[in-house]
N, CA, C and O atoms as CSV, one atom per row, in Angstrom:
chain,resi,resn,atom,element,x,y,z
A,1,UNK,N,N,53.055,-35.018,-27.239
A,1,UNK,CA,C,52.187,-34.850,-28.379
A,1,UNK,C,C,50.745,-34.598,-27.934
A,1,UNK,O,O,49.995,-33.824,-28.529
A,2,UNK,N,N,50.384,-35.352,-26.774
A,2,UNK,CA,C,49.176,-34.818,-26.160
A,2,UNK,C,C,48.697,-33.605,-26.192
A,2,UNK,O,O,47.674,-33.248,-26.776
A,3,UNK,N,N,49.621,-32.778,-25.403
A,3,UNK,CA,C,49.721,-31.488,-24.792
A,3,UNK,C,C,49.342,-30.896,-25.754
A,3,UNK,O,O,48.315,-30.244,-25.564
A,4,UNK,N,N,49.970,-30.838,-27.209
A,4,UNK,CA,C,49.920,-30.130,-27.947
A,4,UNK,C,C,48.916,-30.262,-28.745
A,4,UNK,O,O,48.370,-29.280,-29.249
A,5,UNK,N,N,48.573,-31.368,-28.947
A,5,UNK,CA,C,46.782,-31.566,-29.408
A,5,UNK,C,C,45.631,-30.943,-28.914
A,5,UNK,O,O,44.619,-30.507,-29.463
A,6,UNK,N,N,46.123,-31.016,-27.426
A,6,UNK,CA,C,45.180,-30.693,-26.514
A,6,UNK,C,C,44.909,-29.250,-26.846
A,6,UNK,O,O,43.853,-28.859,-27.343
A,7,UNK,N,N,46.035,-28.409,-26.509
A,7,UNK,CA,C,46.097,-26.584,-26.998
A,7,UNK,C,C,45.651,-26.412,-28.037
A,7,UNK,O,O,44.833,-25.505,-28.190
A,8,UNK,N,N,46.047,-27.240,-29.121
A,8,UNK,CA,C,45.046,-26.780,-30.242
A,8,UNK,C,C,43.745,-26.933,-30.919
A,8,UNK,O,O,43.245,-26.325,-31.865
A,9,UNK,N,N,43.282,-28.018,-30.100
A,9,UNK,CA,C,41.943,-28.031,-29.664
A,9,UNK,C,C,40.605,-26.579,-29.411
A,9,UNK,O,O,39.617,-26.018,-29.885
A,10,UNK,N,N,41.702,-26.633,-28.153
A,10,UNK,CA,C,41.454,-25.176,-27.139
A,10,UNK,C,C,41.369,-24.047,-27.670
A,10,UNK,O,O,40.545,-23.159,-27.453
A,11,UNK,N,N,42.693,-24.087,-28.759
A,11,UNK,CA,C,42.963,-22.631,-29.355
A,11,UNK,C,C,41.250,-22.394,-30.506
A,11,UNK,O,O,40.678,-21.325,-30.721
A,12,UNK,N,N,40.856,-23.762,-31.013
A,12,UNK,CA,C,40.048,-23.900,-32.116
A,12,UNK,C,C,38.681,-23.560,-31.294
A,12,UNK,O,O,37.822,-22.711,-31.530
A,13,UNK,N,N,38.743,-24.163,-30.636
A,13,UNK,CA,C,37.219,-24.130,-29.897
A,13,UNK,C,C,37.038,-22.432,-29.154
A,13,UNK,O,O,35.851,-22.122,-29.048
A,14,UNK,N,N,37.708,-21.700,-28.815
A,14,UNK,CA,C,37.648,-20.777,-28.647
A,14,UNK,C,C,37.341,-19.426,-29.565
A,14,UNK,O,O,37.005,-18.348,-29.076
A,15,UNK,N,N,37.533,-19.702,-31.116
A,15,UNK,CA,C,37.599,-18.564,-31.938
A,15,UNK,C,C,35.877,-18.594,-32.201
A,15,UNK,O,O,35.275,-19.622,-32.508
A,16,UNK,N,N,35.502,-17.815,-32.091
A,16,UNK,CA,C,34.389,-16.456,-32.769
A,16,UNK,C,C,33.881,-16.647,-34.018
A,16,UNK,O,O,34.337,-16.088,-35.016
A,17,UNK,N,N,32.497,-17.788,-34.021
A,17,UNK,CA,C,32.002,-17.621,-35.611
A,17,UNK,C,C,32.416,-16.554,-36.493
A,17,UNK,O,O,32.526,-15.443,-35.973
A,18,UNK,N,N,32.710,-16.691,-37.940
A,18,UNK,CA,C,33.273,-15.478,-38.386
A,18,UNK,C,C,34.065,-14.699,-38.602
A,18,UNK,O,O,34.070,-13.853,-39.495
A,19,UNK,N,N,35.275,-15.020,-37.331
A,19,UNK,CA,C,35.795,-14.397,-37.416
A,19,UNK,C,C,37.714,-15.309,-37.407
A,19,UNK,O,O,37.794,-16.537,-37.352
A,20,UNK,N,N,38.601,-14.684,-37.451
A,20,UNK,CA,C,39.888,-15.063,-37.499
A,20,UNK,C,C,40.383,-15.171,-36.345
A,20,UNK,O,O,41.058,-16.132,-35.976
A,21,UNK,N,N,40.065,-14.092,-35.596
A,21,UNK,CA,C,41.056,-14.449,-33.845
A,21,UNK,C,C,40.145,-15.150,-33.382
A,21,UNK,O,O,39.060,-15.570,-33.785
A,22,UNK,N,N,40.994,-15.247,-32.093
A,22,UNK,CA,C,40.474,-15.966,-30.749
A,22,UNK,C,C,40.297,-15.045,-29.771
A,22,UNK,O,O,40.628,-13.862,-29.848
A,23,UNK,N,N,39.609,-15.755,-28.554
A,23,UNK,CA,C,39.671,-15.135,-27.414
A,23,UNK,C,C,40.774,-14.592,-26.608
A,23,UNK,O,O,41.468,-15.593,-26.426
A,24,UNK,N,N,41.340,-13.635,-26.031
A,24,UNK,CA,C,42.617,-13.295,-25.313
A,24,UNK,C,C,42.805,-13.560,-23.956
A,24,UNK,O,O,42.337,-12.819,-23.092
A,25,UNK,N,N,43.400,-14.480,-23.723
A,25,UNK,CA,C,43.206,-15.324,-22.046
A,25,UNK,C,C,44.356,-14.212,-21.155
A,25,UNK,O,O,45.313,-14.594,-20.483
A,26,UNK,N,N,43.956,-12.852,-21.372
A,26,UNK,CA,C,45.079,-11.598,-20.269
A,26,UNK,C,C,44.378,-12.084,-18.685
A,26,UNK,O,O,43.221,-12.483,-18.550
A,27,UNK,N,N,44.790,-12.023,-18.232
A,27,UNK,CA,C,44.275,-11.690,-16.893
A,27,UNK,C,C,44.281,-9.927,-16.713
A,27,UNK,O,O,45.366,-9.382,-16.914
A,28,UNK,N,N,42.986,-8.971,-16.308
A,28,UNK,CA,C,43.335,-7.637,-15.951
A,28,UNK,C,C,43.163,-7.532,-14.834
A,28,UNK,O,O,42.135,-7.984,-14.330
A,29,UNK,N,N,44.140,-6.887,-14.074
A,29,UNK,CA,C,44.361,-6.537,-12.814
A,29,UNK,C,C,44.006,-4.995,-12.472
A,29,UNK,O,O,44.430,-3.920,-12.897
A,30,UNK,N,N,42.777,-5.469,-11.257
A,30,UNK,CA,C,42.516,-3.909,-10.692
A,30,UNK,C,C,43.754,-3.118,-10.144
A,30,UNK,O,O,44.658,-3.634,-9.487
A,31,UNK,N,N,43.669,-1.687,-10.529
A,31,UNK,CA,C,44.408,-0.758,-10.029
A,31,UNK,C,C,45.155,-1.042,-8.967
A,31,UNK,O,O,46.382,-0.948,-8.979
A,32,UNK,N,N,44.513,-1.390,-8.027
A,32,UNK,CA,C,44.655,-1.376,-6.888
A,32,UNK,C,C,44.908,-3.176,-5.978
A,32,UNK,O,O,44.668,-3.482,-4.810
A,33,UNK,N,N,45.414,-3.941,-7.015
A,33,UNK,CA,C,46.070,-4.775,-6.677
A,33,UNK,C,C,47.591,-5.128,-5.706
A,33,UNK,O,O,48.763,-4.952,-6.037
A,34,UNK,N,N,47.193,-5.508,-4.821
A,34,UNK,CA,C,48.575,-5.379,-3.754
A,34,UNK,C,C,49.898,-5.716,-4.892
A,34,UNK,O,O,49.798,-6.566,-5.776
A,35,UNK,N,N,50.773,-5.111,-4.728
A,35,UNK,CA,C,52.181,-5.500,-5.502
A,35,UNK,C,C,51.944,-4.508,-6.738
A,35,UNK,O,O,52.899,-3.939,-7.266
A,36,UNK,N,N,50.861,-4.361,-7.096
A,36,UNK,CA,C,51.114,-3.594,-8.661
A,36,UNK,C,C,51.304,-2.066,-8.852
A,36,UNK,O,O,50.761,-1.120,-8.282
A,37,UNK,N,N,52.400,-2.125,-9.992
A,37,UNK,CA,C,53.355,-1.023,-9.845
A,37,UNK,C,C,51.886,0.003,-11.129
A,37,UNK,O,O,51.463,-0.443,-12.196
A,38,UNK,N,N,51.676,0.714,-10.781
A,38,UNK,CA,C,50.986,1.261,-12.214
A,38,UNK,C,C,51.130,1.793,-13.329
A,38,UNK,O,O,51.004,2.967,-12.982
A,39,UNK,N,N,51.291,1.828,-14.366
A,39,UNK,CA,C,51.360,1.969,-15.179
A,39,UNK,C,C,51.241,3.962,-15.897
A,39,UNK,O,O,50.386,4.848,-15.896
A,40,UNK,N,N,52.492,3.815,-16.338
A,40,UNK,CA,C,52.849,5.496,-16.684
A,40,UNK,C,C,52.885,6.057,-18.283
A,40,UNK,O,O,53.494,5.468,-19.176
A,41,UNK,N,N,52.322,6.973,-18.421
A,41,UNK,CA,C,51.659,7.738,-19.416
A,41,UNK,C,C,53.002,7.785,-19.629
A,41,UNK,O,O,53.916,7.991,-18.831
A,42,UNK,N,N,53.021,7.448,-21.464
A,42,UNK,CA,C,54.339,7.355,-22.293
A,42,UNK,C,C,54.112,8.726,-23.453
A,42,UNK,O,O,54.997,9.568,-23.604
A,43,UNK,N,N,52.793,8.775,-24.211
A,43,UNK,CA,C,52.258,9.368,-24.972
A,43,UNK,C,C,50.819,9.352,-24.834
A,43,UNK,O,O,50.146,8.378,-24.495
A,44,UNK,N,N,50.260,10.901,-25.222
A,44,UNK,CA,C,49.411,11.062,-25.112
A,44,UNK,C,C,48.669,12.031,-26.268
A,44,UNK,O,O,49.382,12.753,-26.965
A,45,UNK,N,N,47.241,12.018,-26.440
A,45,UNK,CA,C,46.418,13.025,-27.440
A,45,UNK,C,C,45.232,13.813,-26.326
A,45,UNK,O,O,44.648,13.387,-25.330
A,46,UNK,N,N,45.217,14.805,-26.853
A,46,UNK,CA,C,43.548,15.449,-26.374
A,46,UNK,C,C,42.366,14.890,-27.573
A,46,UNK,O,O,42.343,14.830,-28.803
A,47,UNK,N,N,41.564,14.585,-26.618
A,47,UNK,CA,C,40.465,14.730,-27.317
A,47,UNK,C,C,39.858,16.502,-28.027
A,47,UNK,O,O,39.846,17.613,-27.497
A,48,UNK,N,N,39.424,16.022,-29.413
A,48,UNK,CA,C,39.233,17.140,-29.747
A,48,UNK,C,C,37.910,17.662,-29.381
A,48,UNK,O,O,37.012,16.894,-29.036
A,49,UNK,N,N,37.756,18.900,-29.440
A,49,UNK,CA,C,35.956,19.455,-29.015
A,49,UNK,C,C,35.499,19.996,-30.002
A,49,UNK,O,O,35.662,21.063,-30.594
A,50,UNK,N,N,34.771,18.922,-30.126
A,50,UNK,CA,C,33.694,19.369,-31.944
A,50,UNK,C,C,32.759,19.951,-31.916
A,50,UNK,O,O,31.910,19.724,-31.054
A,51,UNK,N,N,32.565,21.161,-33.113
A,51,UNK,CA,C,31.872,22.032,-33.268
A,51,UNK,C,C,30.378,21.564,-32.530
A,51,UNK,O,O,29.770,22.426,-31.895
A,52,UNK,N,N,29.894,20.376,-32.619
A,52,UNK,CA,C,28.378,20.235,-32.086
A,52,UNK,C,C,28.219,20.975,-30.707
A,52,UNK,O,O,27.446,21.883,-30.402
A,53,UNK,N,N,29.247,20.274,-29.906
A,53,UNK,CA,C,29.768,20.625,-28.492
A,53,UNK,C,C,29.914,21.733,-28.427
A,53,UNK,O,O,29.357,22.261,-27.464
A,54,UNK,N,N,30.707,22.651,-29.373
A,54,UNK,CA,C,30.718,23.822,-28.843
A,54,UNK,C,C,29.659,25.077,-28.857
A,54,UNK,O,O,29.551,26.090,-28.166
A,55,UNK,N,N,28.803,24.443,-30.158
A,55,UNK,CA,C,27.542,24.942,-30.463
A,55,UNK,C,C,26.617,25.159,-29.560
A,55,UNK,O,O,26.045,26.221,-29.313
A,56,UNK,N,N,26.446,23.870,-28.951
A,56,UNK,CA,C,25.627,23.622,-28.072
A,56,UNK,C,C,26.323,24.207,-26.310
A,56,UNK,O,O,25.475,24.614,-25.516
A,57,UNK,N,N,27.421,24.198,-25.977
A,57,UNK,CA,C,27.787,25.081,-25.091
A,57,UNK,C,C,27.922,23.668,-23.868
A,57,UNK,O,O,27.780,23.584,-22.648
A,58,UNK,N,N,28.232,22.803,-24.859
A,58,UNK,CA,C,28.613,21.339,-23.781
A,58,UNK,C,C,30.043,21.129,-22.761
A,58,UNK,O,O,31.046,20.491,-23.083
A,59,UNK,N,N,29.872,21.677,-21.780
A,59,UNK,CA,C,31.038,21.488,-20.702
A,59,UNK,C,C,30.651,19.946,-19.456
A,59,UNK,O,O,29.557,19.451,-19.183
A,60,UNK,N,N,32.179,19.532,-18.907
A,60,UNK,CA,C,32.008,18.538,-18.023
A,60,UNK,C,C,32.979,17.801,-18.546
A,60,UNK,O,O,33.635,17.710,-19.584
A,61,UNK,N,N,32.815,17.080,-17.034
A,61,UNK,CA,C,34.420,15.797,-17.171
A,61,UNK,C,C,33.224,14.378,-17.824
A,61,UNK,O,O,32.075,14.070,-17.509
A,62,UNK,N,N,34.224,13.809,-18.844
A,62,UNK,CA,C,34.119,12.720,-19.260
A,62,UNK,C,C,34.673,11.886,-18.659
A,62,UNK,O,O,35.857,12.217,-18.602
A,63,UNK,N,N,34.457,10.664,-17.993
A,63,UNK,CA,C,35.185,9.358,-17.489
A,63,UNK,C,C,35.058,8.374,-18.990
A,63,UNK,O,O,34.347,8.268,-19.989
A,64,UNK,N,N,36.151,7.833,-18.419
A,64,UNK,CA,C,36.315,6.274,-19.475
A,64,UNK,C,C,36.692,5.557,-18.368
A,64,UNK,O,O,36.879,5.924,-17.208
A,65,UNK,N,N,36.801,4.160,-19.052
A,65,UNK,CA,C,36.865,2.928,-18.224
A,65,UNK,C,C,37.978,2.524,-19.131
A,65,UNK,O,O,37.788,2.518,-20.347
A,66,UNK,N,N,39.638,2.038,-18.387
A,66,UNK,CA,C,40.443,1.839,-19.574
A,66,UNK,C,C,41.332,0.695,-19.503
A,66,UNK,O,O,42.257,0.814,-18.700
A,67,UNK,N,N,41.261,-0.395,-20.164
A,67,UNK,CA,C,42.019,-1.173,-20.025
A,67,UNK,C,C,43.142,-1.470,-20.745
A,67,UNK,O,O,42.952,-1.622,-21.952
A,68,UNK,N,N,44.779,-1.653,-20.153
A,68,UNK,CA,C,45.427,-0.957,-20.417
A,68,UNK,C,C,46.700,-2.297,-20.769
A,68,UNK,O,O,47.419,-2.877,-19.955
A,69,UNK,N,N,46.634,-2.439,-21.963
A,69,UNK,CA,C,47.437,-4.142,-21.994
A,69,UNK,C,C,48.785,-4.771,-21.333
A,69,UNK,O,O,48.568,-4.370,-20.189
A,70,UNK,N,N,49.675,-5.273,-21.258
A,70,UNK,CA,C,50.311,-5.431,-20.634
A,70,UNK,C,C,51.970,-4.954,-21.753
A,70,UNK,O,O,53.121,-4.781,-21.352
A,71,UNK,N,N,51.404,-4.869,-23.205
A,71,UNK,CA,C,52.158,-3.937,-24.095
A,71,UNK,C,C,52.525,-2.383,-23.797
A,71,UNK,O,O,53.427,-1.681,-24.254
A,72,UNK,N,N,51.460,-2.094,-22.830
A,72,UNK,CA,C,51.133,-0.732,-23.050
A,72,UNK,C,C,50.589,-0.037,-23.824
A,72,UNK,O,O,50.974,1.108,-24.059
A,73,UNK,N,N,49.336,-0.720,-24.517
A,73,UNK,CA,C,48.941,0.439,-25.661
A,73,UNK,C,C,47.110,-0.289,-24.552
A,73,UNK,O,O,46.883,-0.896,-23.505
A,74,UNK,N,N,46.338,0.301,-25.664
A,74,UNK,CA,C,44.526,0.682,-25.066
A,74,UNK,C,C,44.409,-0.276,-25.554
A,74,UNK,O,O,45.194,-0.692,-26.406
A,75,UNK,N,N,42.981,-1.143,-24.982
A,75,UNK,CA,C,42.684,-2.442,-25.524
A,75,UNK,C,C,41.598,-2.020,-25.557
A,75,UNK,O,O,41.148,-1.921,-26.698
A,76,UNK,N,N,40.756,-1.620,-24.519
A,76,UNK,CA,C,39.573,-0.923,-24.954
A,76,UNK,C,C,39.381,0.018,-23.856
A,76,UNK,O,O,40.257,0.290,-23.036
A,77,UNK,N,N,38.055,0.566,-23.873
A,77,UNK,CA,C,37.902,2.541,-23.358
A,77,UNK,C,C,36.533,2.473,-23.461
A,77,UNK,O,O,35.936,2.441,-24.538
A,78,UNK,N,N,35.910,2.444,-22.151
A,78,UNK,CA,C,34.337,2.448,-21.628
A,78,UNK,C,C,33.879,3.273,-21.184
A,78,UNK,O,O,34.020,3.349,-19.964
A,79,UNK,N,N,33.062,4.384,-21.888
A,79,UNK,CA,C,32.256,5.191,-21.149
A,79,UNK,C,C,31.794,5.102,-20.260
A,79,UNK,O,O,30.668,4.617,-20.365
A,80,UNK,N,N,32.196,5.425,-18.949
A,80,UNK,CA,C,31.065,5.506,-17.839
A,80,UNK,C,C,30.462,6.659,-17.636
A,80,UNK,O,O,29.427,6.603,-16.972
A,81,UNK,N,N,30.886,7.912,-18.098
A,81,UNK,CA,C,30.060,9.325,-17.612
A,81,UNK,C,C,30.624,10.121,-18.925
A,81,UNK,O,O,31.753,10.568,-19.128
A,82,UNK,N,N,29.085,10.154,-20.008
A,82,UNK,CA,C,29.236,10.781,-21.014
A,82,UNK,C,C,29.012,12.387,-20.997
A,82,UNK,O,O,28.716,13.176,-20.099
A,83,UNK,N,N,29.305,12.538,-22.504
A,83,UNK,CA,C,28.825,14.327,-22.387
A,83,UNK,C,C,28.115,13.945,-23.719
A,83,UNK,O,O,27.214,14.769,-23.875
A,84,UNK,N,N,28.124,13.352,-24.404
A,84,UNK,CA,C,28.066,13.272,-25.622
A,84,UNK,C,C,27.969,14.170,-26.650
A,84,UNK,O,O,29.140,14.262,-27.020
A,85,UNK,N,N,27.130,15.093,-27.542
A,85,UNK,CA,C,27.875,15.950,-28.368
A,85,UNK,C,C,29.123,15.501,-29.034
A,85,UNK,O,O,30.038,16.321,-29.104
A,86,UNK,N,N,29.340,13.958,-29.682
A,86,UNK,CA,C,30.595,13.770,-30.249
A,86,UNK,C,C,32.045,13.890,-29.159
A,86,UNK,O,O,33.149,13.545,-29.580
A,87,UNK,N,N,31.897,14.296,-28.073
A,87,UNK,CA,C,32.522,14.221,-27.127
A,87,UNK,C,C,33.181,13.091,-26.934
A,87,UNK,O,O,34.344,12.864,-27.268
A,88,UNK,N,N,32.151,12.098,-26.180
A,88,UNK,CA,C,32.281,10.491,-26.309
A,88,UNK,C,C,32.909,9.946,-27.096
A,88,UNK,O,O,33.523,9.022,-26.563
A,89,UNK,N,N,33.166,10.056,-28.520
A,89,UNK,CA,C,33.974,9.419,-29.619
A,89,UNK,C,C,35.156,9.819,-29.938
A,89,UNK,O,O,36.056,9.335,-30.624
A,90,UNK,N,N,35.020,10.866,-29.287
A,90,UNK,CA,C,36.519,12.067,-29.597
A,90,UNK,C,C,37.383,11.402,-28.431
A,90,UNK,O,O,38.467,10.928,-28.769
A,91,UNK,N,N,36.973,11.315,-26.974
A,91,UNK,CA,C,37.412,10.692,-26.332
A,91,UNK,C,C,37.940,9.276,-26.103
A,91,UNK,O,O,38.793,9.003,-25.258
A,92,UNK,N,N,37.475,8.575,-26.763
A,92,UNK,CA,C,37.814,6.844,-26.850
A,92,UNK,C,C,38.381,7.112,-27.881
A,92,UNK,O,O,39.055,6.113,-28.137
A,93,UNK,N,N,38.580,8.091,-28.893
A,93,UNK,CA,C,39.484,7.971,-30.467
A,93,UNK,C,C,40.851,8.579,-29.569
A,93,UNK,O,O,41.914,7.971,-29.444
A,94,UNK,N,N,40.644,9.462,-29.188
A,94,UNK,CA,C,42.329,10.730,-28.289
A,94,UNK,C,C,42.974,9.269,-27.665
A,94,UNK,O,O,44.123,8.905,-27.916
A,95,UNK,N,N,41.875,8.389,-26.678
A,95,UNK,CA,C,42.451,7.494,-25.709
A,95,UNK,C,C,43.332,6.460,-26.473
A,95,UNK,O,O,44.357,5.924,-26.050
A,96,UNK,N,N,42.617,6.255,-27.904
A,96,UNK,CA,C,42.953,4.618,-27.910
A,96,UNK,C,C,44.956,5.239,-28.518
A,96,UNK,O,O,45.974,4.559,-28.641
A,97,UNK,N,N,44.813,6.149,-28.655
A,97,UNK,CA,C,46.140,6.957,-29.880
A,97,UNK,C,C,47.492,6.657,-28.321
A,97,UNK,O,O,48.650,6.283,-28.504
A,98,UNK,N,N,46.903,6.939,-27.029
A,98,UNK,CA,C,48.069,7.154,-25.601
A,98,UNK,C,C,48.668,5.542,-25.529
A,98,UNK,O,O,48.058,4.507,-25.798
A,99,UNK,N,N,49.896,5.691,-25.130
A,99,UNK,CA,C,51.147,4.470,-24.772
A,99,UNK,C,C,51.412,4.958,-23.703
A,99,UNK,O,O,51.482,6.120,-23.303
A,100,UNK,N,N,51.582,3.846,-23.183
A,100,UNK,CA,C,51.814,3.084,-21.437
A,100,UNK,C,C,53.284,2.913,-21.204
A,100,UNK,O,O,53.701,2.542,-22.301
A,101,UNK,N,N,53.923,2.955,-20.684
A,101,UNK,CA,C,55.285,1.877,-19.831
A,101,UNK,C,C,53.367,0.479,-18.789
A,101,UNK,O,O,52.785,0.722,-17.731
A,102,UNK,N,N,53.262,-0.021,-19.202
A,102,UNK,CA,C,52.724,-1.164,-18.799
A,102,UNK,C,C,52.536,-1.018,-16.941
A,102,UNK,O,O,53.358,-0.522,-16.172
A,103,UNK,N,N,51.549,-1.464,-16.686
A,103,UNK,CA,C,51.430,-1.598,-15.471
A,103,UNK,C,C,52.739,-3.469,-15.027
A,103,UNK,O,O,52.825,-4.478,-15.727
A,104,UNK,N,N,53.321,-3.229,-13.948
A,104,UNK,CA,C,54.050,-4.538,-13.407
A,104,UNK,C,C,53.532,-4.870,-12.004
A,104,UNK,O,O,53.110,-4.268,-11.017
A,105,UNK,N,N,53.777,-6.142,-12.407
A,105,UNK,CA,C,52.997,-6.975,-11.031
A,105,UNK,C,C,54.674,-8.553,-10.854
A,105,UNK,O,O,54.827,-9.575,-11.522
A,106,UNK,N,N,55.367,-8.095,-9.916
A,106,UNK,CA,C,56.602,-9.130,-9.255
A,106,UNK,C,C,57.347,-8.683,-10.310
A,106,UNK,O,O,58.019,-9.645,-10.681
A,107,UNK,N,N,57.645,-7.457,-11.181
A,107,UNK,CA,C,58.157,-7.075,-11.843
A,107,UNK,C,C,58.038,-7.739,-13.627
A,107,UNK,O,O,58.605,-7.773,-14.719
A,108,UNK,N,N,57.326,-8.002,-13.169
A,108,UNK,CA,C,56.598,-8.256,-15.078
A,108,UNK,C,C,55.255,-7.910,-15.421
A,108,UNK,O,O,54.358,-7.959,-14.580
A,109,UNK,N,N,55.065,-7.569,-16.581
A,109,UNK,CA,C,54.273,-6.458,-17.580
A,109,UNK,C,C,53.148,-7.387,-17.358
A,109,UNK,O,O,53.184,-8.613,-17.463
A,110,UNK,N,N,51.832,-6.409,-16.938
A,110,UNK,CA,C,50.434,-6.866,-16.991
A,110,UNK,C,C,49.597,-5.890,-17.204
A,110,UNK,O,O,49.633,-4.684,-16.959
A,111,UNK,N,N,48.367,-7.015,-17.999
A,111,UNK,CA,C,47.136,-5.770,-18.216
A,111,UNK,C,C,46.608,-5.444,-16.643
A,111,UNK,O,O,46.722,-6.138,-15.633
A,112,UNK,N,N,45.895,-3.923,-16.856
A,112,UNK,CA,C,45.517,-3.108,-15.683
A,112,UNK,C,C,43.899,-2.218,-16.549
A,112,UNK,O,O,43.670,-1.875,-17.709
A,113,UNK,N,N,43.302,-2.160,-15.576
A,113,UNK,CA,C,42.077,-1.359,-15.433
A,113,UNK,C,C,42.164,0.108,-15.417
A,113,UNK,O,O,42.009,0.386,-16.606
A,114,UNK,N,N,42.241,0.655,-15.101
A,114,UNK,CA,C,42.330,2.343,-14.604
A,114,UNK,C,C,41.186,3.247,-15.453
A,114,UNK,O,O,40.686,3.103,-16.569
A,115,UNK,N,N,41.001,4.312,-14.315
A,115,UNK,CA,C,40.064,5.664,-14.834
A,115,UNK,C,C,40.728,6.757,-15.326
A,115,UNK,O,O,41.765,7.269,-14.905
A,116,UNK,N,N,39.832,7.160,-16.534
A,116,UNK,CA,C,40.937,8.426,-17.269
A,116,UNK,C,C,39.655,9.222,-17.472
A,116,UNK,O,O,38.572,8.931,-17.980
A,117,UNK,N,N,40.233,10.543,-16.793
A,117,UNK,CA,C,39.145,11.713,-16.900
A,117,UNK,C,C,39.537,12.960,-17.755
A,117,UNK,O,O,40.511,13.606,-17.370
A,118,UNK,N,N,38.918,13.332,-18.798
A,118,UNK,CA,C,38.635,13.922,-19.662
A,118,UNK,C,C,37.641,15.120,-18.831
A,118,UNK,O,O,36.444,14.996,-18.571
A,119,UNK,N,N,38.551,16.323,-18.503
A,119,UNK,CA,C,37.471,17.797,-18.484
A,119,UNK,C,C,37.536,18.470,-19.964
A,119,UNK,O,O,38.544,18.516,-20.670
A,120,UNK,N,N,36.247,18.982,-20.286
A,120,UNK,CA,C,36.044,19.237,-21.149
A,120,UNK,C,C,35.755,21.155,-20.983
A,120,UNK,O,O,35.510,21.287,-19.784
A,121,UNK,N,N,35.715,22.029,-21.393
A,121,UNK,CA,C,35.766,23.286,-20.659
A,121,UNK,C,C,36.113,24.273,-21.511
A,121,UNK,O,O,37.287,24.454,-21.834
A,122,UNK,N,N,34.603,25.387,-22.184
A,122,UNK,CA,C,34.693,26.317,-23.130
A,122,UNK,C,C,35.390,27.515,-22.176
A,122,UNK,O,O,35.214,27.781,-20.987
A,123,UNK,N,N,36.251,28.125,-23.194
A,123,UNK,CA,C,36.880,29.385,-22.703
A,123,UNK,C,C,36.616,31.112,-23.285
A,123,UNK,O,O,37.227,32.041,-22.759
């Protein structure tokens, strides 16, 4: 009965003035963690290239920063090298839509980090 007092304690003290959830205790594992199998593109979207962008004659690779749950779907998607021109939003909207087979670590499903590059390129 302890135990279980105790967790829900934990679970309480952890949630977010305001809000309904809690914190998510994943562990994410770099890419490049010894043992980890990585994680394979199930489904995917393009980002679209919006008229601003094309107006303006905006080319270049976009990076994101992507963390990748242990479900396999996007948990979240960090710009590190924008284009912006709506670019940027098109890109974290295309990303969050892609499914995983999950990155595995001793053969069970874990969140993972990884870089996803977006070239962008008028024709």
């Amino acid at each position: 009965m302890k135990t279980v007092l105790a967790l829900a304690v934990l679970f309480v003290a952890f949630q977010q003035p305001g809000t309904t959830q809690t914190a998510e205790f994943t562990r994410v594992y770099p890419l490049k963690s010894p043992g980890l199998v990585a994680p394979v593109v199930v489904s995917k979207s393009q980002p679209v290239y919006t008229d601003e962008a094309m107006r303006a004659k905006v080319e270049g690779t976009l990076v994101l920063d992507v963390t990748i749950g242990s479900d396999g779907h996007v948990r979240d998607a960090l710009v590190t090298k924008p284009l912006d021109a709506g670019l940027d939003e098109a890109a974290v909207a295309a990303m969050s839509a892609w499914t995983f087979t999950p990155a595995t670590l001793e053969g069970r499903p874990v969140a993972t980090r990884v870089t996803i590059d977006f070239a962008f390129r008028l024709h």
